[in-house]
N, C-alpha and C positions, 0 to 999 in steps of 0.2 A: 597664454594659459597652458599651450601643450609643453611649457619648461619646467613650468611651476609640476605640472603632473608629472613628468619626470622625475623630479627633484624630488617629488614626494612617495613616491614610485620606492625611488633608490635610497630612501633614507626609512623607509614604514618598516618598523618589530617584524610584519608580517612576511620578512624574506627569512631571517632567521629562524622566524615560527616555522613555515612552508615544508620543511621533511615531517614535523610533526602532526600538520594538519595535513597531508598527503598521509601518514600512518594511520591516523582517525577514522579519516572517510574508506581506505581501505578495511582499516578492523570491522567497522559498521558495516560495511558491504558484506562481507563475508564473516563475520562475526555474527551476524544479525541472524540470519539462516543462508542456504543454498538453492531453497527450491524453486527461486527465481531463474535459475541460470539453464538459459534456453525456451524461455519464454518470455517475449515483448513485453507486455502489461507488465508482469511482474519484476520483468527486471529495470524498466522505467521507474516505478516506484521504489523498488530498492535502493537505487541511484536520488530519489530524490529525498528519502525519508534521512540520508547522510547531513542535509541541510540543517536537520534539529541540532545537530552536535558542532557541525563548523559554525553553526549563525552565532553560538554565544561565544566564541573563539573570535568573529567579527565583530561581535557588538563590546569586547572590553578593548579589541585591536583603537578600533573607531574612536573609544573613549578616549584612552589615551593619547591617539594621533589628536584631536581634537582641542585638550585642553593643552597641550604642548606647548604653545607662547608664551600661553598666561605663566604657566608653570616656571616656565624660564627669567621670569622678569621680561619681557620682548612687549610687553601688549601696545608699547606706543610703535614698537615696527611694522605691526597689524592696521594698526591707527591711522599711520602716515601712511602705507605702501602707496605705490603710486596706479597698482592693480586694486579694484573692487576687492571688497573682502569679500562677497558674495564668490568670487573666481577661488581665490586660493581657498576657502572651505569646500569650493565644487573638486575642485585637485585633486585635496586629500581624499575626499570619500570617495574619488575614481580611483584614487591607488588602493585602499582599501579593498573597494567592492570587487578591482583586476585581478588581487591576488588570493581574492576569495574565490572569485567563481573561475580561476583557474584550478584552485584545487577540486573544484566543484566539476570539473569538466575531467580532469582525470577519473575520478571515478566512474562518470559516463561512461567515456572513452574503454575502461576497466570492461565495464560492465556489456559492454555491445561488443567486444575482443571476447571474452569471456563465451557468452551466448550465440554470436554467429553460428557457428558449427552446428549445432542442434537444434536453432531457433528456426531455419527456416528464411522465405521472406518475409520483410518486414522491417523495422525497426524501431527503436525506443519511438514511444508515445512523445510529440511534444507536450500536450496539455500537462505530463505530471513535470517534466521538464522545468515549464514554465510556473506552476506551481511551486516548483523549489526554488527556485530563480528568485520570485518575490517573497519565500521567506526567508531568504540572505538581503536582500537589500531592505527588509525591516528591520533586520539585525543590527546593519552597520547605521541604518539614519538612526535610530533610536538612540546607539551607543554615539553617533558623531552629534545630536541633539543635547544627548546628558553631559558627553563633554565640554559642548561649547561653553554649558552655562555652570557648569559644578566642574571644573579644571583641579581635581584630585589625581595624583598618580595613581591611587590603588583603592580607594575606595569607590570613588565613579565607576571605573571598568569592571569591577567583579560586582556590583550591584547590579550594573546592567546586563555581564552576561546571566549569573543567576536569575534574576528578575526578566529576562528574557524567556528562559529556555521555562520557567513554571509558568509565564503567562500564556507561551504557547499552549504549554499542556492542559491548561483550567479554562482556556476561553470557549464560550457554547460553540462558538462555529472553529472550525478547524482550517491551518494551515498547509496538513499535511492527510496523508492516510497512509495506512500502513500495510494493503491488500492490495493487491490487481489481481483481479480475476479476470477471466477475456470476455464473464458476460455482464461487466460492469463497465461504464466508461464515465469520464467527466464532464459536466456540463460548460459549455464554454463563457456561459453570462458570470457564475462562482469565480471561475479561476480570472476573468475579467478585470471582475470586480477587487478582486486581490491583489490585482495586479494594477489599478488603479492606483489603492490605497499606498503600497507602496513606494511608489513613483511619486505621488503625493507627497509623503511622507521623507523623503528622500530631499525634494526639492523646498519643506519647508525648513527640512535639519541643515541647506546651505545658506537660506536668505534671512530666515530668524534671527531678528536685533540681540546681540550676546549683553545680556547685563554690564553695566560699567560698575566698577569696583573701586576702593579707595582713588590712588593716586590717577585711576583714567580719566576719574571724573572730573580733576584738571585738564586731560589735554584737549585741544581741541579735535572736533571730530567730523570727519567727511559727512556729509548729509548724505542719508540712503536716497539714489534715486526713483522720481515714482513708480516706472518700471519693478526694480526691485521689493518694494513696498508691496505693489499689487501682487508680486508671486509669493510673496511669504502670506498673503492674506490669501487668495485663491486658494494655495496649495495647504493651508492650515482647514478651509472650510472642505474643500475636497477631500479630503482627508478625513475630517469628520461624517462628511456626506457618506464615503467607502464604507468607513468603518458600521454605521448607521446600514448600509443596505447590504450589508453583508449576511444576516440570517432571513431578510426578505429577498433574497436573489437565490433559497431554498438550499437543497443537497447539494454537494458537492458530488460527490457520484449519484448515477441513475442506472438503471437497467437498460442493458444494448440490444437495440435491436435485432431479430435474428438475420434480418432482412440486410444487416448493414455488411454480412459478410457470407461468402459461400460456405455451409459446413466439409468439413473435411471427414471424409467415411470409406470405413476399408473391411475386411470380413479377413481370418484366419486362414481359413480354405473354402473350397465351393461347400454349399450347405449350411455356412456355422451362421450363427446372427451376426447382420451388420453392427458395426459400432460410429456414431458420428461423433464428432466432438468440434471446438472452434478450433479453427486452424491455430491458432496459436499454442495450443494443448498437443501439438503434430508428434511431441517428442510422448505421450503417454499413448497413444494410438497403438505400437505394435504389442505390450503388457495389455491392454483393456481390449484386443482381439483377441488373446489369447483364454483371457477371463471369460469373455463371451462364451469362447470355444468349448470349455471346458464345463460352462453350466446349460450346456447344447450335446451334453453326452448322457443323460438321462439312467438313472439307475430302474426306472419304472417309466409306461409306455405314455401316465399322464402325467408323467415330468414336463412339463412345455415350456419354451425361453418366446419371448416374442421378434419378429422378423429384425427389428431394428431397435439399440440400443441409443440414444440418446444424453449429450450431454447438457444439464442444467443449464436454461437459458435459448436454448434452438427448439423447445416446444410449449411456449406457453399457453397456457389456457386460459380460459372464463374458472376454470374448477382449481389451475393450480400449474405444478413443473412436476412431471414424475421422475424427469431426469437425474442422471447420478451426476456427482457433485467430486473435484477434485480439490482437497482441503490441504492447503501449506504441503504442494507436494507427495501426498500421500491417496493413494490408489484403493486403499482399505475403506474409505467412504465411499467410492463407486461399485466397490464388492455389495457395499450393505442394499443399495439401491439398486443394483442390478438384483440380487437377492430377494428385494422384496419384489421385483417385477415377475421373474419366474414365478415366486408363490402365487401371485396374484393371477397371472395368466393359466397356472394351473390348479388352483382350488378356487380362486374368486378372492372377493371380501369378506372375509371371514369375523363377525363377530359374535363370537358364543354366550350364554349367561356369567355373570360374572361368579356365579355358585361354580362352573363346571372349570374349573379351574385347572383336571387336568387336558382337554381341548386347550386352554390358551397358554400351558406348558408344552406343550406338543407343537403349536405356532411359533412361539420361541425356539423351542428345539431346531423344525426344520429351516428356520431361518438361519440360525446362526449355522447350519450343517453346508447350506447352501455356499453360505459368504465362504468357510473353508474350500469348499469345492472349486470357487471361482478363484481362490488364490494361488491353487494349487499346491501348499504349502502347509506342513502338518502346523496343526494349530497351536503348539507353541513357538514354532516361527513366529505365524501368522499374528498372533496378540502381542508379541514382543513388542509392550512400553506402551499399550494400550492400557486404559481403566474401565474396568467395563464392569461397573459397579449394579449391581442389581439382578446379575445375570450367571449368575454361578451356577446355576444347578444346569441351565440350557450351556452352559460352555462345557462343564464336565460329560453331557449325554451329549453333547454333539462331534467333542472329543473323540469320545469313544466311537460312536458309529463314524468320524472322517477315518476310523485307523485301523475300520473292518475291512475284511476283505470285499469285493462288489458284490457276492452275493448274497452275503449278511448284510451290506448296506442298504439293499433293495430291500431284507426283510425288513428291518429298523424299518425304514421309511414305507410302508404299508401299514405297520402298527402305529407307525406314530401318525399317519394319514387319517387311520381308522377315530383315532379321539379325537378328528376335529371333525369329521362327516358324519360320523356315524351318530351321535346322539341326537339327531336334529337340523333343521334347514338354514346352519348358521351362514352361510357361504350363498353369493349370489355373484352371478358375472358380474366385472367392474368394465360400465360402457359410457364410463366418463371421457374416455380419452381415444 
């Protein structure tokens, strides 16, 4: 058998293909976004979400390797061989699935080269790893399946890879995901179960009785042994069973616990608020001490930042996460959250009549004045390629007072203070958390 894999090694489209599907899973990688690079979680999924684009690249490779005998007028060489046909259809889809998931491994390999430097310790996730892993070898059983039995040059293989890559994308449960966050992880009964079906699936696309066709149905034909028989029947019901318990074996990701890792927490200089965040976040730490720093320099004496900042996921509660939130790379979401913590720790929870409309312009105002402050960066820096639809009149007045000077800043922010306290008891300590 290991000749035959060879053989089939040295003669699979898939060598010829291989600069091109190395260019693919590269373009994907970094084509896709960057703000994976230097964080674990995220750059394991980046690495693995490449698999949507190489699988349907396997699933027409497979096809064609598949129906190749028939194709050729050969099918009594298949007939007669003096190896199982179960062996050489196993052959071919290990030459297949080798030069799959070696292109599948250069992008890893890319992708933890890439990220070392700034990542830290640690390394790619296996869970999404193996996540990708099994949706390449659905790819290739699917396509070495449609081949055995529809041996078309060009119609099998481009039906399967198409009909591949939208059945991923349409199916309720998912193969893939397209986020890592560090306070999300994946469940390991999901990616299991996936990983069943595939293997399943794989083993019933080599032992599946191939339809006989005119002239075969003359020749005589080797009796399948029961062995074989029982794994094309096990692995067709297994296979149904996966597929079957794949939305009752729940999410695919779940929330991490905080407890599963120590946070990583650092402060600007002596006095400013801590900032923690998951270690894997290590590279956004010394930008969100700086943010901290700078909404810890108070233009008025009831400016207050609270002792320790927090990232999304290392404080949860019965009531909720006040934690700030780092979105596809971007720091501007943990301004908006750190923002709303200063107001809240210095006016309360504010909610005014909805008649008094300028009190809940004035909210807005010193919110979005805040998020500038924390960026340190004049505010059309700061919104550059943002949409921040609904809020125009608080981005123009906030504008304006991030570009006063600090003692006109302190006035602004007394006046606009003044409209959210002064007409009433709208403001009450927040001692939820």
């Amino acid at each position: 058998m290991l000749n035959a894999y060879r053989i089939e090694l040295r003669r699979s489209p898939l060598l010829t293909a291989f600069p091109v599907m190395i260019a693919v899973d590269l373009l994907v990688l970094f084509g896709r976004s960057r703000y994976w690079i230097g964080v674990w979680p995220e750059a394991s999924v980046a690495a693995q979400v490449v698999t949507l684009f190489l699988g349907p690249v396997l699933a027409g490779v497979s096809a064609w390797q598949a129906g190749r005998s028939s194709r050729v007028g050969m099918p009594e060489t298949v007939l007669a061989a003096a190896r199982p046909i179960w062996r050489i259809e196993a052959a071919r889809l290990a030459a297949t699935l080798t030069l799959g998931f070696l292109a599948y491994a250069v992008g890893c390999l890319t992708a933890v080269v890439i990220s070392f430097s700034e990542a830290g310790p640690g390394f790619l996730w296996p869970s999404y790893l193996l996540l990708g892993a099994s949706t390449l070898i659905v790819f290739a059983s699917v396509g070495h399946l449609a081949g055995r039995w529809w041996p078309s040059a060009t119609f099998t293989p481009v039906v399967c890879a198409l009909g591949c890559f939208i059945s991923m994308l349409a199916l309720p449960f998912k193969f893939n995901v397209l986020a890592g966050p560090p306070d999300q992880h994946l469940r390991p009964l999901p990616v299991a179960v996936r990983l069943l079906f595939a293997i399943a699936l794989a083993t019933l696309a080599v032992t599946a009785p191939r339809p006989r066709r005119g002239a075969e149905r003359q020749m005589p034909r080797r009796a399948t042994s029961l062995p074989v028989r029982g794994a094309a029947i096990g692995s067709a019901a297994a296979s149904l069973i996966a597929l079957a318990a794949m939305p009752a074996s729940g999410e695919l990701r779940v929330e991490r616990p905080a407890s599963a890792t120590a946070p990583l927490c650092d402060r600007a200089e002596r006095g400013a608020p801590q900032v923690c965040v998951w270690p894997e976040h290590r590279k956004y730490l010394p930008e969100l001490t700086a943010m901290a720093q700078r909404l810890n320099q108070p233009a008025q004496p009831w400016l207050k930042s609270p002792e320790t900042f927090y990232e999304f996921g290392l404080r949860r509660t019965k009531w909720g996460d006040r934690g700030f939130d780092i979105s596809e790379g971007h720091v501007r979401t943990a301004a908006i959250a750190m923002a709303d913590q200063v107001f809240t720790q210095s006016l309360g929870l504010c909610v005014p009549p909805d008649r008094e409309r300028r009190a809940w312009q004035a909210m807005d105002n010193i919110h979005l004045w805040l998020e500038y402050r924390s960026t340190g960066q004049d505010p059309a820096v700061a919104d550059q390629g943002l949409h921040m639809e609904g809020v125009s009149a608080a981005q123009r007045e906030a504008t304006k007072a991030a570009r006063m000077p600090v003692a006109e800043q302190q006035e602004w922010f007394a006046e606009e203070r003044g409209h959210i306290i002064g007409g009433g008891s709208w403001c009450r300590p927040d001692d939820r958390f």
